[in-house]
C-alpha positions in Angstrom: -23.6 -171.4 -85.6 -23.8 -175.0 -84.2 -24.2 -175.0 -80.2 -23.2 -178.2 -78.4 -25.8 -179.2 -76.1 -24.5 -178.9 -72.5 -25.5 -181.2 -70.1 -23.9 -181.6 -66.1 -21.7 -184.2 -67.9 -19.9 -181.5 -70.2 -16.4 -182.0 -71.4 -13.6 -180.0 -72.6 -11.9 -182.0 -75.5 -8.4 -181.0 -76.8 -5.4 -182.6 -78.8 -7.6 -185.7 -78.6 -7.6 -185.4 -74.1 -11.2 -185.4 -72.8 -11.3 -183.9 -69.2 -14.6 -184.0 -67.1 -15.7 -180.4 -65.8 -16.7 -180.7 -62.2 -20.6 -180.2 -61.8 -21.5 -176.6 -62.1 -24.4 -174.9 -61.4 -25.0 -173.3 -64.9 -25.3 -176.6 -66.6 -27.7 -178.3 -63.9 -31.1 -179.6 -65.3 -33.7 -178.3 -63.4 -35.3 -180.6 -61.7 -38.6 -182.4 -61.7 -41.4 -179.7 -60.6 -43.1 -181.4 -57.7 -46.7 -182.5 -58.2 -49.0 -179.8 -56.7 -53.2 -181.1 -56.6 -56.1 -179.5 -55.4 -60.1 -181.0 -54.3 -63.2 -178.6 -54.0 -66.0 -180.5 -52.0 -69.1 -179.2 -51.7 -71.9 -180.1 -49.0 -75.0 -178.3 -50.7 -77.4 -178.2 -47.6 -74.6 -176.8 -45.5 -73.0 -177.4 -41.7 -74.8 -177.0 -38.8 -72.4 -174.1 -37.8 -72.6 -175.0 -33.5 -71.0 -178.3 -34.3 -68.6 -177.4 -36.7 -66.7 -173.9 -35.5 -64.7 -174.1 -32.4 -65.1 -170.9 -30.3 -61.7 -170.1 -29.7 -59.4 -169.0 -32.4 -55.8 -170.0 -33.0 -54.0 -173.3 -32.4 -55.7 -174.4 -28.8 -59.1 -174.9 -29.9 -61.1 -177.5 -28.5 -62.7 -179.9 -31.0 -65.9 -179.6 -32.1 -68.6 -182.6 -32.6 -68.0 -182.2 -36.3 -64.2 -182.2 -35.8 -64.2 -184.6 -33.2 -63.7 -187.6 -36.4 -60.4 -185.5 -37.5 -58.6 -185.9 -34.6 -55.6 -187.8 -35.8 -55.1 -184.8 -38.5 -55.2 -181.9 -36.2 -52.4 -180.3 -38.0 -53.1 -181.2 -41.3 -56.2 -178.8 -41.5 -57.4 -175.5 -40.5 -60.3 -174.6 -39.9 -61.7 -171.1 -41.4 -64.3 -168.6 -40.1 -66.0 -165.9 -41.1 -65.3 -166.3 -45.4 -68.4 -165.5 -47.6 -68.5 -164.3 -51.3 -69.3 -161.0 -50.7 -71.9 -160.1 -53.8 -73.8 -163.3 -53.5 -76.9 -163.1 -52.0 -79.6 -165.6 -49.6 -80.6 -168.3 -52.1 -79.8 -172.1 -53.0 -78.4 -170.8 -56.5 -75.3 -170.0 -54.8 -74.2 -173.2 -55.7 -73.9 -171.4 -58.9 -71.1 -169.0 -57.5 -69.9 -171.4 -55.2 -66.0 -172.0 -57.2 -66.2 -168.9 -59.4 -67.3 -165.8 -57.0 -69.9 -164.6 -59.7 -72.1 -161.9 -58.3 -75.9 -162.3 -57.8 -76.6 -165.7 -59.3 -79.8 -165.5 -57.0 -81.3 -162.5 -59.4 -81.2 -165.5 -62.1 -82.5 -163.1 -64.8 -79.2 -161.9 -66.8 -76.5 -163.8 -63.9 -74.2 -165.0 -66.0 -71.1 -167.4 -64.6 -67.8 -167.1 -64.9 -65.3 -169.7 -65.0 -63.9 -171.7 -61.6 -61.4 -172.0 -59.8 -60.5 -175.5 -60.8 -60.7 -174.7 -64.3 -58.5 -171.6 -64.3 -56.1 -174.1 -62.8 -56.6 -176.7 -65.3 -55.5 -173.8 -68.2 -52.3 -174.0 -66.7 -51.4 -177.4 -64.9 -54.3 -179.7 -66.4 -52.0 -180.6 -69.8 -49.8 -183.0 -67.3 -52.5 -185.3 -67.2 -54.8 -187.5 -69.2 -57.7 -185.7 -67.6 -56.9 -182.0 -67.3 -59.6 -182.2 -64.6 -61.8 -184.1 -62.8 -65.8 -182.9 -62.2 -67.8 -185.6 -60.0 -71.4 -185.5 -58.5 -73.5 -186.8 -56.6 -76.9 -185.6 -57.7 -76.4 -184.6 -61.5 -75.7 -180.8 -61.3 -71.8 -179.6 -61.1 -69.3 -177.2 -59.6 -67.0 -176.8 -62.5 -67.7 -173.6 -65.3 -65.9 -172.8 -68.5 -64.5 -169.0 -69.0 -67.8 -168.5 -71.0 -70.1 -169.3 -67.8 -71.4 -172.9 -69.2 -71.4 -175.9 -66.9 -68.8 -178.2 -67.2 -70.9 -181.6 -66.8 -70.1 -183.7 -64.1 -69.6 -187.5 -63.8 -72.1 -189.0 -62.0 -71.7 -192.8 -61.7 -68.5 -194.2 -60.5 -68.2 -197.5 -62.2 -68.0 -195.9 -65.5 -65.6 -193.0 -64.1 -63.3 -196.3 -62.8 -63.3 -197.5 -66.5 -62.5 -194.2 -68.2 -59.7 -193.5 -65.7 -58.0 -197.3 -65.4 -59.7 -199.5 -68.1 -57.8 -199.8 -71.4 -60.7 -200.4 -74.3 -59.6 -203.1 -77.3 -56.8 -201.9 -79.4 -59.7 -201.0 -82.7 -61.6 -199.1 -80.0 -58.5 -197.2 -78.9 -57.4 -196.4 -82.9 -60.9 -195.5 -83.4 -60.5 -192.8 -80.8 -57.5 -191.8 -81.8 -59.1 -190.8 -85.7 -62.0 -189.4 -83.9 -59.7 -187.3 -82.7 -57.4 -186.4 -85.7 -60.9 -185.4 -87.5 -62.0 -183.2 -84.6 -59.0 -181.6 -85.5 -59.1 -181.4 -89.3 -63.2 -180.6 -88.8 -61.4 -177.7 -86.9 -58.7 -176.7 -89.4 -61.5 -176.5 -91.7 -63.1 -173.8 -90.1 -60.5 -171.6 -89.0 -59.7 -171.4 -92.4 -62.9 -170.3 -93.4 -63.7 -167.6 -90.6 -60.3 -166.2 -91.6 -61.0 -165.5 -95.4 -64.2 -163.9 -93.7 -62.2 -161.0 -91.4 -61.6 -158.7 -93.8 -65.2 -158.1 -94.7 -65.8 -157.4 -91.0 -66.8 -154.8 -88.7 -64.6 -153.9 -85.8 -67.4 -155.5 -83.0 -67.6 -158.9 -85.2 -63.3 -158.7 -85.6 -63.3 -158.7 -81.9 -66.0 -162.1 -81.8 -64.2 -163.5 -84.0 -60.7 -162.8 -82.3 -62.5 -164.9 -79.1 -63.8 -167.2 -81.2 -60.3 -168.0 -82.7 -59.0 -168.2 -79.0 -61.3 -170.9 -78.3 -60.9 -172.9 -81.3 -57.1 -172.6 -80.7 -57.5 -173.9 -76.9 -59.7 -176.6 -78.1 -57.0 -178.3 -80.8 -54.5 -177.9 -78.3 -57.1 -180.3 -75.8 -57.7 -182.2 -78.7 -54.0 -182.7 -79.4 -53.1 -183.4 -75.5 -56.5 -186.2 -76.0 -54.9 -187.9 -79.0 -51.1 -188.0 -77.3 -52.6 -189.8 -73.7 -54.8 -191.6 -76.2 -51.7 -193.6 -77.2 -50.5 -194.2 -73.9 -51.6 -197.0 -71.7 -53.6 -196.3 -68.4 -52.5 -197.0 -64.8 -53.1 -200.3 -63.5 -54.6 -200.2 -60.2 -55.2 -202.7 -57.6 -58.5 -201.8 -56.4 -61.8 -203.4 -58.1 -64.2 -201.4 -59.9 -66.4 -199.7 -57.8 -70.2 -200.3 -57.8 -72.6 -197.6 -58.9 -75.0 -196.8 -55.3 -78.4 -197.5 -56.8 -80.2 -196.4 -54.0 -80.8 -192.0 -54.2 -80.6 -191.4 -50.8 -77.7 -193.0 -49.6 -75.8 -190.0 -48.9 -73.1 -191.7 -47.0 -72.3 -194.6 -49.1 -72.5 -192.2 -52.4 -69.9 -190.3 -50.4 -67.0 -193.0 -49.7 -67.4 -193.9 -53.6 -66.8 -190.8 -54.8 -63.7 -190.4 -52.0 -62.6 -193.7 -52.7 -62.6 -193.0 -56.8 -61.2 -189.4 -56.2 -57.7 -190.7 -53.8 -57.1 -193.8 -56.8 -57.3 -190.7 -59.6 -55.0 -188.3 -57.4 -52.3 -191.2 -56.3 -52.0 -192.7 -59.9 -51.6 -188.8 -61.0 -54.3 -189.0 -63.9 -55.7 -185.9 -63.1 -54.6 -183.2 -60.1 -57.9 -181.8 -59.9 -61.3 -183.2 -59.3 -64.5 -181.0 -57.9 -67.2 -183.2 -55.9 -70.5 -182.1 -54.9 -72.0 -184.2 -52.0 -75.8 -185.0 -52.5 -78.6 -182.6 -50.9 -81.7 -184.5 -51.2 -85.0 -184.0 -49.6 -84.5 -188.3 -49.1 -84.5 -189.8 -46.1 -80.5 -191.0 -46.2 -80.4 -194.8 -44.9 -78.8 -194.1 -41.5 -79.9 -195.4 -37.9 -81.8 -193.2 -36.0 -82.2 -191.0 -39.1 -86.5 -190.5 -39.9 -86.8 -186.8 -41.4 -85.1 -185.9 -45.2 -81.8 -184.3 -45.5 -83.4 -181.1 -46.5 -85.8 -181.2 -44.2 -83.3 -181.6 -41.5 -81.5 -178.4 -42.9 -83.9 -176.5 -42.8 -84.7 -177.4 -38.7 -86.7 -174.4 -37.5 -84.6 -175.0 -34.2 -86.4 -178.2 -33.6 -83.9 -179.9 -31.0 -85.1 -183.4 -32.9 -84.5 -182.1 -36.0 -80.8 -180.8 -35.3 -80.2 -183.8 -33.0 -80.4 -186.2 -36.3 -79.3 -183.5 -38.5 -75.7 -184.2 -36.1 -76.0 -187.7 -37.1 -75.9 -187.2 -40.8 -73.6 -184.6 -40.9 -70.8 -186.2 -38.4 -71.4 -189.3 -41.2 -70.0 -186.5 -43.7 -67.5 -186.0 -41.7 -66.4 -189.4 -40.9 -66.1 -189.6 -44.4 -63.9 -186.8 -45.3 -61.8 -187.8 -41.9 -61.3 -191.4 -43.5 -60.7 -189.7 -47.0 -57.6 -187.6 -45.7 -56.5 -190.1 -43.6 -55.8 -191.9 -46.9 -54.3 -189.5 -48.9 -52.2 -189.1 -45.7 -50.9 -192.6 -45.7 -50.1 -192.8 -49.6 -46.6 -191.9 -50.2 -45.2 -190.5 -52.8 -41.0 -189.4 -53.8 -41.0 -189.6 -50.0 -43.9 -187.2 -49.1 -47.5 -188.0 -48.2 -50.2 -187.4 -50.7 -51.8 -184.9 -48.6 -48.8 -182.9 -48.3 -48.8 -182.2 -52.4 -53.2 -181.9 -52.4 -55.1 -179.0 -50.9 -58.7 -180.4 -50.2 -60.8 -177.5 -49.9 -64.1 -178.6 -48.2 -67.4 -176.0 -47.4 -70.4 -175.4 -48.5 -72.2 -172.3 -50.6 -74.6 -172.0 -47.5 -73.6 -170.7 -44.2 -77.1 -171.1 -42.7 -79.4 -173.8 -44.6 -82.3 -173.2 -42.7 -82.6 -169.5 -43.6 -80.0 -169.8 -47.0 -77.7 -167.6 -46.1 -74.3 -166.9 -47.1 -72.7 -165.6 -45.2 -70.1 -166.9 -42.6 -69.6 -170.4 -44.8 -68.0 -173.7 -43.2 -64.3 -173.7 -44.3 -62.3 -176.8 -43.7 -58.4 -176.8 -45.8 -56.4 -179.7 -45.4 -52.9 -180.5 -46.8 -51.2 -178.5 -49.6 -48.0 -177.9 -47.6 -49.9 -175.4 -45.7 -48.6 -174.6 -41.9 -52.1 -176.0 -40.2 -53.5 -176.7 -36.5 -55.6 -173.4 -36.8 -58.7 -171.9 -36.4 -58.7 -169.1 -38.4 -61.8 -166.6 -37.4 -62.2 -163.8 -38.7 -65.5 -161.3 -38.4 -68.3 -162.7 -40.6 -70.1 -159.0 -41.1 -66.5 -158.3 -42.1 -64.4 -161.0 -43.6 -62.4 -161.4 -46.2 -64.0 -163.3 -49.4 -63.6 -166.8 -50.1 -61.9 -166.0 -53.4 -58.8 -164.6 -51.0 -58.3 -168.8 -50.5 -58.9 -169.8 -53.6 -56.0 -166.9 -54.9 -53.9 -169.2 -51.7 -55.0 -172.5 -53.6 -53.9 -171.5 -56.9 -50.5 -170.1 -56.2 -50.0 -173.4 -54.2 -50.6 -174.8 -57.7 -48.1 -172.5 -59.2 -50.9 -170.4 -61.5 -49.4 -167.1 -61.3 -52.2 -165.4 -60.2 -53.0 -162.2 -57.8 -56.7 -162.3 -57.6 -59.6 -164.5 -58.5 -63.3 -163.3 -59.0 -63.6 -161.4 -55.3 -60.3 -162.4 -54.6 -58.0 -159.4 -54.3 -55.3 -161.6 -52.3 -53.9 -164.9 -50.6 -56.3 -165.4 -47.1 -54.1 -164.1 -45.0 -52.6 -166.6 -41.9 -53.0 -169.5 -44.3 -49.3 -169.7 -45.4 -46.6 -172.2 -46.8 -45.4 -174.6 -44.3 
């Protein structure tokens, strides 16, 4: 049976009279999902934890040094205390753990990763883009992991990031991409087809491998499909110039504001809604006045008053930047609300305590998301809830239907909806 398609327009048509139903709420379209974004920074070599947690809890806080630079955004972050992942243990591999909550990657012998956060995400929001997600870097490893626990690499120069995102290549060099593409996915056909005629001479243990194996060729042509439909649309036009790659390894601060800079024109022309950054942590000297001792070095202080006194100065540079970075996405409008507003930037570190590695008690900032902000939430470090309880927060923000992630058992409680 033929069903008219009804739209808010419907009619009823008889003996030849057309009359215009009023609107009613059966035939409404649904309208346009808003645009919900998330951004996982990193700082490697940690905060220095004095200068960064206010001592009183709750909305009437007084700043610290390290929030001092966010003043003009007091209620568009909160500040959390007391989060760690609770099976990871003292060691600089936590980085390893730091988005996915993986237990003992600091045992190193038979760790194996899980996928992150961002990723998880990008399974069910990362199609609306042309980049389902975004990894960045400063210093050539990444945050982001597949669901099989390999590294997703990260991009690492910004001038060729720019290009990728904004730069249209000659009309043979976009065709060529587009074949490349179809034959990924004929190379693909191909062998799906052949592992198929191969199941019935299996076991049940290699039915089951070969069950995940067909999952992930099956999520791969639908990439590969996504890749060649964007790869016949045009890309944004921005006005910005393309940034310059920072030649110089220790420049912490000016590798910093690229990144930022790249990461708001990505987010406001909506060409990906998540991006993971890890800051550098070098054992450099970062080009900054008064600055004469590495970064690491600095980290790891030893309760030197000099040490920690230019360990302030590079850090509050961090800061400055991130302060300047949501002050940005604060000011970009978009359908009438602020950038911020539809982005939760999730800022921390995988070290609570650089200069003895610990994990425990780990610098939280969350700005934006439509979260209700202006907070200081502590809660007891030998007691808190795990970080995965916020990232379970982010991800319903993003509308992933999900109840737990790694650790994660719920949302962080106090960080709701605004």
């Amino acid at each position: 049976m033929h069903t008219a398609r009804r739209t808010r327009r419907t009619f009823l048509k008889a003996a030849g009279v057309a009359l215009a139903l009023p609107r009613l709420d059966a035939f409404a379209q649904p309208a346009a999902a808003v645009p919900r974004r998330a951004v996982f920074i990193c700082a490697p070599l940690g905060l220095h934890a004095p200068y960064f947690f206010p001592t009183a809890a709750g909305r009437d806080y007084a700043l610290t040094p390290y929030l001092e630079p966010l003043r003009d955004l007091r209620n568009d972050f909160t500040v959390v205390s007391g989060l760690a992942h609770p099976d990871v243990g003292p060691s600089h591999d936590s980085i390893f753990s730091f988005l996915t909550c993986a237990p003992h990657p600091e045992r190193r012998a038979g760790f194996r990763n899980t996928v992150s956060v961002d990723q998880l995400a990008a399974e069910h929001v990362g199609g609306e883009t042309r980049f389902p997600s975004l990894p960045l870097s400063a210093e050539g490893f990444g945050l982001s992991w597949t669901r099989t626990g390999a590294l997703v690499p990260p991009d690492l120069f910004p001038a060729s990031v720019f290009a990728r995102l904004f730069l249209d290549g000659r009309p043979e060099d976009v065709a060529n991409q587009a074949r490349r593409l179809r034959d990924g996915r004929s190379v693909l056909d191909a062998v799906r087809d052949q592992a198929a005629d191969m199941r019935p001479a299996l076991g049940t243990a290699d039915r089951d491998k070969l069950d995940e194996y067909f999952t992930s060729v099956r999520e791969l042509e639908r990439r590969l499909a996504r890749a060649e439909e964007w790869s016949r649309r045009p890309k944004p036009k921005v006005d910005a110039r393309p940034p310059q790659n920072v030649l110089n390894p220790a420049d912490l601060v000016g590798k910093t504001r690229s990144l930022f800079d790249l990461i708001h024109l990505a987010l406001q022309t909506d060409s990906t809604r998540l991006v993971t950054m890890l800051m550098l942590g070098t054992s450099l000297v970062p080009p900054i006045a008064g600055v004469s001792f590495g970064h690491h070095d600095l980290s790891h202080h030893g309760q030197d008053p000099a040490k920690i006194a230019q360990l302030r100065t590079v850090e509050q540079e961090k800061m400055k930047a991130l302060a300047d970075f949501l002050t940005k996405l604060k000011a970009t409008r978009e359908d009438g609300a602020s950038l911020l507003d539809r982005t939760t930037v999730f800022f921390s570190s995988n070290l609570g305590n650089a200069a003895t590695h610990g994990v425990r008690n780990l610098p939280v900032l969350v700005a934006g998301g439509g979260f209700r902000h202006g907070q200081h939430l502590a809660f007891d470090p030998s007691n808190g809830p795990p970080l995965g309880n916020l990232f379970v927060s982010m991800l319903q923000r993003l509308g992933v239907p999900a109840d737990r992630f790694g650790s994660g058992t719920a949302t962080l409680r106090g960080l709701d909806p605004a």
